[in-house]
C-alpha positions as protocol buffer text, in pm:
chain_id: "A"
residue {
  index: 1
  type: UNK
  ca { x: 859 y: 506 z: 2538 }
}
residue {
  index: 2
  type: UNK
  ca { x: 701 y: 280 z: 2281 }
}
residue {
  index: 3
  type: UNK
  ca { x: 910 y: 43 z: 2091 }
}
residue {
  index: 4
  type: UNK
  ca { x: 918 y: 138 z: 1693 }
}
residue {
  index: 5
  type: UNK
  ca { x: 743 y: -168 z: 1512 }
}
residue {
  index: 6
  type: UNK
  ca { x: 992 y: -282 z: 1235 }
}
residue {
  index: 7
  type: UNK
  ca { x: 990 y: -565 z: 988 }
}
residue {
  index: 8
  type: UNK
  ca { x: 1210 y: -669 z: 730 }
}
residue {
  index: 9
  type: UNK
  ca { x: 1120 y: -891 z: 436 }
}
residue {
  index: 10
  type: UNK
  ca { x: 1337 y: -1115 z: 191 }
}
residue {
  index: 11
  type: UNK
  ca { x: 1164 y: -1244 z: -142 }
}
residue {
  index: 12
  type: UNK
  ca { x: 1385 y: -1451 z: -370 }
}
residue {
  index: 13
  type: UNK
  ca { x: 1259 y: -1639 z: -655 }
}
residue {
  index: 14
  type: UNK
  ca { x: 1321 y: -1726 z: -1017 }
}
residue {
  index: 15
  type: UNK
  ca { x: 1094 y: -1396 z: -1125 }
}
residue {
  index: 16
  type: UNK
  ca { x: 1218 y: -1175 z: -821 }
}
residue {
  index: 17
  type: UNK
  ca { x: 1424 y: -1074 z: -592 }
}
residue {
  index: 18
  type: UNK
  ca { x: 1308 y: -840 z: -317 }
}
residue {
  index: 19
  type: UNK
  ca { x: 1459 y: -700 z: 53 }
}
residue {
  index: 20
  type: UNK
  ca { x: 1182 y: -508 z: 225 }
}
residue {
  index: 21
  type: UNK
  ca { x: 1262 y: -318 z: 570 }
}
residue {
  index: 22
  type: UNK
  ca { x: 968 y: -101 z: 731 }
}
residue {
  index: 23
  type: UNK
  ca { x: 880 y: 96 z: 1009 }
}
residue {
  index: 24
  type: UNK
  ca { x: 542 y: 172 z: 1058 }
}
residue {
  index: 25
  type: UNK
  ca { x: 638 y: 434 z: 1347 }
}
residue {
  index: 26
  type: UNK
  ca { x: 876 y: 690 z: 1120 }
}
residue {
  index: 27
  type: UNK
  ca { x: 838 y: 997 z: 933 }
}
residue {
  index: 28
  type: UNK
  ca { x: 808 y: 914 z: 619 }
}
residue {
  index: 29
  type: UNK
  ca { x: 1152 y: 861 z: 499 }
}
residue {
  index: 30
  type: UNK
  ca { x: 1248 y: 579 z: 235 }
}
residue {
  index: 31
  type: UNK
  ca { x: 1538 y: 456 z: -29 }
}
residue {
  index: 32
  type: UNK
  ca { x: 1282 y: 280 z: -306 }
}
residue {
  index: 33
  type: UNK
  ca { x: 1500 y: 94 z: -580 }
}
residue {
  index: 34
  type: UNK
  ca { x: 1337 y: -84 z: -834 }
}
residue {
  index: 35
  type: UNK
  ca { x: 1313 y: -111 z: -1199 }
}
residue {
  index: 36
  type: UNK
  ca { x: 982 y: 36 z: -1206 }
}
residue {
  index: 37
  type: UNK
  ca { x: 937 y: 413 z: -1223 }
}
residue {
  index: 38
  type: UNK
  ca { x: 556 y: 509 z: -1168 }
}
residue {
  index: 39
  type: UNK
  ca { x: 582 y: 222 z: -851 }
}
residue {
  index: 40
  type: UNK
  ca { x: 832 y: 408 z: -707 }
}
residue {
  index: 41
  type: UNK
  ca { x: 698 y: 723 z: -703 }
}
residue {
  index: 42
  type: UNK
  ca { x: 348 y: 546 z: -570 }
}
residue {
  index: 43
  type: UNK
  ca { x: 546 y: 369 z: -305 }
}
residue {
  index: 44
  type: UNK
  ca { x: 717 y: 736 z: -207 }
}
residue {
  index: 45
  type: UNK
  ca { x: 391 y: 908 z: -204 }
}
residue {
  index: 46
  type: UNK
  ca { x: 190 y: 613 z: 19 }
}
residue {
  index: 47
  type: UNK
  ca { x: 509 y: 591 z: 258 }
}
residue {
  index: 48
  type: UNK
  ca { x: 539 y: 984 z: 283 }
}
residue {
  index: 49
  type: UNK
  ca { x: 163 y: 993 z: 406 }
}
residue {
  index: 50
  type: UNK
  ca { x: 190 y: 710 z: 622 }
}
residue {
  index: 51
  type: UNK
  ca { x: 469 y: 805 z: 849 }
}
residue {
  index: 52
  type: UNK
  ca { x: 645 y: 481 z: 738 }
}
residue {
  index: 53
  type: UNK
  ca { x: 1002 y: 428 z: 665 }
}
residue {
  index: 54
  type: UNK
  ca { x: 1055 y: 228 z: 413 }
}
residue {
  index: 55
  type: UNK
  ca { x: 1330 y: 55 z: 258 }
}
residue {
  index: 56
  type: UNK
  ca { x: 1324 y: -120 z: -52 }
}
residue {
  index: 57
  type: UNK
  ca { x: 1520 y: -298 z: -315 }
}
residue {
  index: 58
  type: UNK
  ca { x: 1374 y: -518 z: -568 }
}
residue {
  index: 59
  type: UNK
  ca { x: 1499 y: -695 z: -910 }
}
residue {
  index: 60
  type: UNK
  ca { x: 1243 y: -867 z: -1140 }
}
residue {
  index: 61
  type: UNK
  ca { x: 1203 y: -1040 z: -1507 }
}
residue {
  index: 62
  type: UNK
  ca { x: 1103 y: -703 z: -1654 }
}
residue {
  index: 63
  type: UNK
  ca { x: 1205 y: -823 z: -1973 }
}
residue {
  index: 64
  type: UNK
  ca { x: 845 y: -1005 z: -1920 }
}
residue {
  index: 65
  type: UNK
  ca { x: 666 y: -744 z: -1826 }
}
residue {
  index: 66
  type: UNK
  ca { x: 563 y: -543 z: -1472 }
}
residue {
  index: 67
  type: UNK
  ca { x: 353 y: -786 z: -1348 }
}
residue {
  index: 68
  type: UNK
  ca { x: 559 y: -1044 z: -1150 }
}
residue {
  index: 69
  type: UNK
  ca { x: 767 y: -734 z: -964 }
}
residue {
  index: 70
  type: UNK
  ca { x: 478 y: -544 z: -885 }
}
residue {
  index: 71
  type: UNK
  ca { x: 274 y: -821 z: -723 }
}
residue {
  index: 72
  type: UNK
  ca { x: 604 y: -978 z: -510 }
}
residue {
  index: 73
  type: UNK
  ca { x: 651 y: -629 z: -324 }
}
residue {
  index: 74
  type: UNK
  ca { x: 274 y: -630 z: -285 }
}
residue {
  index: 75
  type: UNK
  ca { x: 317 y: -943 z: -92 }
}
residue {
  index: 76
  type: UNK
  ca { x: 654 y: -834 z: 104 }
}
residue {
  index: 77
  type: UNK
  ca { x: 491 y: -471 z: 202 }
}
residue {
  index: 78
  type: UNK
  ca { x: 163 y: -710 z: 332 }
}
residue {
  index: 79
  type: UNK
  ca { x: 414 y: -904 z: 499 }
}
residue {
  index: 80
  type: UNK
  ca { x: 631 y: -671 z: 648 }
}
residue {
  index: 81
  type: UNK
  ca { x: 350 y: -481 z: 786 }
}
residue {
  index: 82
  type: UNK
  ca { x: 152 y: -794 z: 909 }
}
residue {
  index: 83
  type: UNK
  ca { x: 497 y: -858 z: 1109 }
}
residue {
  index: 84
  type: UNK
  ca { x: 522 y: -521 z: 1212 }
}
residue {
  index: 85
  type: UNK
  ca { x: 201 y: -513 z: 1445 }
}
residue {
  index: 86
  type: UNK
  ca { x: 306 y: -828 z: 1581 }
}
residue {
  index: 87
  type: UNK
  ca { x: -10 y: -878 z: 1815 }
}
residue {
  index: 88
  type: UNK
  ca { x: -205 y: -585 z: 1748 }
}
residue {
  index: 89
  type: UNK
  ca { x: -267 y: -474 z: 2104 }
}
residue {
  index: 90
  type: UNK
  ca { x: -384 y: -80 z: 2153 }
}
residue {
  index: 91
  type: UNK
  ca { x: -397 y: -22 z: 1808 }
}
residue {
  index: 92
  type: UNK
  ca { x: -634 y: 226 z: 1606 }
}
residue {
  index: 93
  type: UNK
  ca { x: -709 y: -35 z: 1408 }
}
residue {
  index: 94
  type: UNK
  ca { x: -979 y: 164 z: 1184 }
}
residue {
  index: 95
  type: UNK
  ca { x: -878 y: 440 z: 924 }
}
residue {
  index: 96
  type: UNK
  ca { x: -986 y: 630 z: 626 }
}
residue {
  index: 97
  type: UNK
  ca { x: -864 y: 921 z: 396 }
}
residue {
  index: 98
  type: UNK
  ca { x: -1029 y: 1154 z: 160 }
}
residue {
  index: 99
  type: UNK
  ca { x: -770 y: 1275 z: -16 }
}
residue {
  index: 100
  type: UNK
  ca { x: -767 y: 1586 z: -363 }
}
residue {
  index: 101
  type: UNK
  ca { x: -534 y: 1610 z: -603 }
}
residue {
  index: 102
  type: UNK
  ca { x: -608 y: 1843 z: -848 }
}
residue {
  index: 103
  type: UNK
  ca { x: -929 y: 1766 z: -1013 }
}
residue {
  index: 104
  type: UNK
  ca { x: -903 y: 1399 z: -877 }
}
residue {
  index: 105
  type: UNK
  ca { x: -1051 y: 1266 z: -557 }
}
residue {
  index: 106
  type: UNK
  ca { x: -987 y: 909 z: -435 }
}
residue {
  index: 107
  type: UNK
  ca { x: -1118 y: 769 z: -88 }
}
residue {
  index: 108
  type: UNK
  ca { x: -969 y: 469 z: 122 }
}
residue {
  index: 109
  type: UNK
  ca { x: -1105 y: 298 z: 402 }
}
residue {
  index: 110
  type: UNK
  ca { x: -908 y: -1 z: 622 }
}
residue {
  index: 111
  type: UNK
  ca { x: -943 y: -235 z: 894 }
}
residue {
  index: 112
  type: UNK
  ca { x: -695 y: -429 z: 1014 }
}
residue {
  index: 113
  type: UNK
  ca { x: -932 y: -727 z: 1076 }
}
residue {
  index: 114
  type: UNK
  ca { x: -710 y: -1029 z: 1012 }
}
residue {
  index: 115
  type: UNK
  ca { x: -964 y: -1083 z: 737 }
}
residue {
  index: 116
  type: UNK
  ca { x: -836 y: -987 z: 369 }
}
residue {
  index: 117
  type: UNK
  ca { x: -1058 y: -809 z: 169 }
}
residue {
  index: 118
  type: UNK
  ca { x: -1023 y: -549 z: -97 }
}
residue {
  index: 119
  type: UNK
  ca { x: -1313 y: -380 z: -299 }
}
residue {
  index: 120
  type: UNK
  ca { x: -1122 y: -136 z: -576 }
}
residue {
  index: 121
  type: UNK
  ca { x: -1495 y: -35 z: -775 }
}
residue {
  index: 122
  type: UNK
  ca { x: -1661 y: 11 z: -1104 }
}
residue {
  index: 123
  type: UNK
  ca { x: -1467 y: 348 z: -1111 }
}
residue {
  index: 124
  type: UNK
  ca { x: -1142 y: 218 z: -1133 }
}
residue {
  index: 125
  type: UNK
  ca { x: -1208 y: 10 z: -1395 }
}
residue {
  index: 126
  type: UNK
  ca { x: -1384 y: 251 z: -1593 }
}
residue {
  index: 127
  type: UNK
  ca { x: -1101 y: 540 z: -1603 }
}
residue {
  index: 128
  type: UNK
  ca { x: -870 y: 213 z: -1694 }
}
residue {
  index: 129
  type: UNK
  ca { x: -1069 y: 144 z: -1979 }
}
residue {
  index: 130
  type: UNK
  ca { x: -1012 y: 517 z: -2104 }
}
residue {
  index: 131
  type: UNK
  ca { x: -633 y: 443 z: -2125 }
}
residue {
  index: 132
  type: UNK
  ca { x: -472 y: 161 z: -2009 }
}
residue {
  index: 133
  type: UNK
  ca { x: -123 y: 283 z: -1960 }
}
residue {
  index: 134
  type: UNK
  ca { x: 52 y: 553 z: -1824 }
}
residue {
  index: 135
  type: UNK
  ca { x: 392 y: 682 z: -2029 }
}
residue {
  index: 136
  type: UNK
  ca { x: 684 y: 702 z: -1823 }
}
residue {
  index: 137
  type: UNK
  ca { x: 1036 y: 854 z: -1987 }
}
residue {
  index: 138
  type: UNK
  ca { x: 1161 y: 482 z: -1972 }
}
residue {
  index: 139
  type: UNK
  ca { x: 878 y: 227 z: -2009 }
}
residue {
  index: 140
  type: UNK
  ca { x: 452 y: 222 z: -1986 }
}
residue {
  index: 141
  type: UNK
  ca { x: 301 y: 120 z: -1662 }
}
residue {
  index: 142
  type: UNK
  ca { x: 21 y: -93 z: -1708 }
}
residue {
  index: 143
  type: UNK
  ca { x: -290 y: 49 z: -1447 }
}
residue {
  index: 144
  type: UNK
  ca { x: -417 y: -296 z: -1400 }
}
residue {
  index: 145
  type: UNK
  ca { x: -124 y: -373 z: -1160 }
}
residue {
  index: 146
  type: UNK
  ca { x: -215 y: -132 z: -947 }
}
residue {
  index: 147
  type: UNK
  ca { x: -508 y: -363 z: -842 }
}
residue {
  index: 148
  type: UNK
  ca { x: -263 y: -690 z: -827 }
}
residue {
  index: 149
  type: UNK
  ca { x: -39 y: -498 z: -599 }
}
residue {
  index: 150
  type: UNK
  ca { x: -291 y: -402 z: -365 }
}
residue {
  index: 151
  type: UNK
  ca { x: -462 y: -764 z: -393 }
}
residue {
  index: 152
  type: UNK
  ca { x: -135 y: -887 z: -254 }
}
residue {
  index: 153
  type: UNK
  ca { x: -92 y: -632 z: 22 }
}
residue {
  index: 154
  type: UNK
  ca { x: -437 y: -691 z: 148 }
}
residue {
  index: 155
  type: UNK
  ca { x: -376 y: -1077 z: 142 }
}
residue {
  index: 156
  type: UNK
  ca { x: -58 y: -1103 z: 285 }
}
residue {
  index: 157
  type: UNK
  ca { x: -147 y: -788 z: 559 }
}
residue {
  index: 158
  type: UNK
  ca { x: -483 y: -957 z: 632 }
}
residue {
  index: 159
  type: UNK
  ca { x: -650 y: -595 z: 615 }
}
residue {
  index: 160
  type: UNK
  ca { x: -940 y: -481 z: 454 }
}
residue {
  index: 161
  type: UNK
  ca { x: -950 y: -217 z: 214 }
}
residue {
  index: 162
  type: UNK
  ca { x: -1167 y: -21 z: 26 }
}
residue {
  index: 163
  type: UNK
  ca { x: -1064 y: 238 z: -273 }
}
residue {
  index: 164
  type: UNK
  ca { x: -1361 y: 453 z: -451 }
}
residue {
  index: 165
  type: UNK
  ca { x: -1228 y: 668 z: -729 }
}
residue {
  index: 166
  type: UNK
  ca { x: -1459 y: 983 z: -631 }
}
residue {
  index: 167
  type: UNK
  ca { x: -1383 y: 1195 z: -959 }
}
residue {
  index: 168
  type: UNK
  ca { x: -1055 y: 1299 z: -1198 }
}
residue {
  index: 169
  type: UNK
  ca { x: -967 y: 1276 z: -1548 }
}
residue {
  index: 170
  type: UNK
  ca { x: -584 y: 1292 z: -1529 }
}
residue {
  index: 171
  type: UNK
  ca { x: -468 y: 927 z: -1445 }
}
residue {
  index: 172
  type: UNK
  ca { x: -174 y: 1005 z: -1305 }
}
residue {
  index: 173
  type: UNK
  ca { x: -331 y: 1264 z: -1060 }
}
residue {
  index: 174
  type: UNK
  ca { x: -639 y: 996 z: -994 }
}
residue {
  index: 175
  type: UNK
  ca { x: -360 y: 704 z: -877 }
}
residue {
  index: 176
  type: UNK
  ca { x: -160 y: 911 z: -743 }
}
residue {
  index: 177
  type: UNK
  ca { x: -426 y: 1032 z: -492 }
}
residue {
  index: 178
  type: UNK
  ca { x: -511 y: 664 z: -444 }
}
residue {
  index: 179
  type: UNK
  ca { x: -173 y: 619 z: -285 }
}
residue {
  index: 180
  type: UNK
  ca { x: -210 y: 876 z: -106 }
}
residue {
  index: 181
  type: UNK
  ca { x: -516 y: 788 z: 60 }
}
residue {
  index: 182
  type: UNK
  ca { x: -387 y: 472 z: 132 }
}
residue {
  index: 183
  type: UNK
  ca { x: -121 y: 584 z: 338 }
}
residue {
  index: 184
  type: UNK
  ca { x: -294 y: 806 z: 519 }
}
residue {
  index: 185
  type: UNK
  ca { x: -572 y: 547 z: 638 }
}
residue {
  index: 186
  type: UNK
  ca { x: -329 y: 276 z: 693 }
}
residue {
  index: 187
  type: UNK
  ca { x: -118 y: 589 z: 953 }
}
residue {
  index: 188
  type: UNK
  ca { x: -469 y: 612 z: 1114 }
}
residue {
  index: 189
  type: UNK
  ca { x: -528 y: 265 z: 1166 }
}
residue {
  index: 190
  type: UNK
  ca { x: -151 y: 170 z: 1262 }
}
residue {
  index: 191
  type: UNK
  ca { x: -147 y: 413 z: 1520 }
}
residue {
  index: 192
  type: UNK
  ca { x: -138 y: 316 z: 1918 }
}
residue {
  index: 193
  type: UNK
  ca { x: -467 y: 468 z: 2084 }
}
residue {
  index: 194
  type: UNK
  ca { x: -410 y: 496 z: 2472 }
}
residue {
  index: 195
  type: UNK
  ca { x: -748 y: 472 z: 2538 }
}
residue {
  index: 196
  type: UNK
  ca { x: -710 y: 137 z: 2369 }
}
residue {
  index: 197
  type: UNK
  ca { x: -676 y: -162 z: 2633 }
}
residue {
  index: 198
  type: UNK
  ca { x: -566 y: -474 z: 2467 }
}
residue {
  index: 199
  type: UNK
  ca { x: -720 y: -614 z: 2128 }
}
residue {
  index: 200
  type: UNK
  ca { x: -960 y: -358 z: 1973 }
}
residue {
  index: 201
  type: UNK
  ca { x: -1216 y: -600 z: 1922 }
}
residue {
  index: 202
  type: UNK
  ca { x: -1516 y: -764 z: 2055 }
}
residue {
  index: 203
  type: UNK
  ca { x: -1423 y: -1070 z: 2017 }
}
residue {
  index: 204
  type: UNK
  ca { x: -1047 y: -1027 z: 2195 }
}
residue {
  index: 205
  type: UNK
  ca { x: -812 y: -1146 z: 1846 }
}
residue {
  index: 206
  type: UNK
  ca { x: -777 y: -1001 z: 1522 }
}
């Protein structure tokens, strides 16, 4: 029986304060808590798809604005999952999602390549510039955090990832389907393949 992968993150500085537990082998359970609505139900959707479990608390200078919150657990997921795969032996390592919701269809592609790359597109930034924020009941969520927070998972993960916004005019439905897609690739590319002897690479490290 294979040992579950978990890693648990701690964050604390004057903008944030952040405890991040995951486990990339889980069904898709989580307790998100932080001050940030639309993140949480982002975080919920990507975990669900994923198969992670994922607990998270997180405090920030909201009276700012989103922006120092949403990067920090960008860097503690990245972390927490870099930890998680420890060495990276028999792994997938390759996945991608096409994923629908409605009348919006996002793609993601990763590698976990110990080289940090992410490509978001002309796409993105084009249905941002339609409307920049999305109303909440409490507060607006600025979309161009959703590219900080992946920035700072890809960095601290040392993945690559690509996001192409296929089609959709409602932005909730078009990021919503980015998570989405992102959690399923990242449950592809997680996953142990027995076939898999080792490193799955060429050159024998990631």
């Amino acid at each position: 029986m294979i040992k579950k992968r978990i890693a648990t993150i701690k964050r604390k500085t004057k903008e944030t304060d952040i405890v991040l537990k995951i486990t990339l082998d889980g069904e898709g359970k989580n307790k998100i808590d932080t001050p940030i609505g639309f993140l949480n139900h982002m975080l919920d959707a990507m975990s669900k798809h994923a198969l992670f479990n994922l607990e998270l608390k997180a405090k920030g200078d909201i009276q700012v604005d989103d922006h120092h919150t949403v990067e920090d657990i960008g860097i503690c997921l990245g972390k927490a999952i870099a930890e998680a795969l420890k060495d990276k032996k028999s792994i997938t390592r390759f996945g991608n999602a096409l994923v629908p919701m409605d009348e919006a269809l996002c793609a993601a592609a990763i590698d976990i390549s110990g080289r940090p790359f992410f490509s978001y597109g002309e796409e993105a930034i084009k249905f941002e510039k339609q409307k920049s924020k999305i109303k909440g009941k409490e507060q607006a969520f600025d979309l161009q955090l959703i590219e900080e927070f992946f920035q700072a998972l890809v960095l601290n993960s040392g993945i690559t990832l690509h996001v192409v916004i296929k089609r959709g005019k409602n932005l909730h439905h078009i990021y919503e389907a980015m998570f989405k897609a992102v959690g399923r690739a990242l449950k592809v590319a997680v996953a142990y393949d027995a076939q898999v002897k080792g490193i799955p690479s060429t050159k024998g490290a990631l």
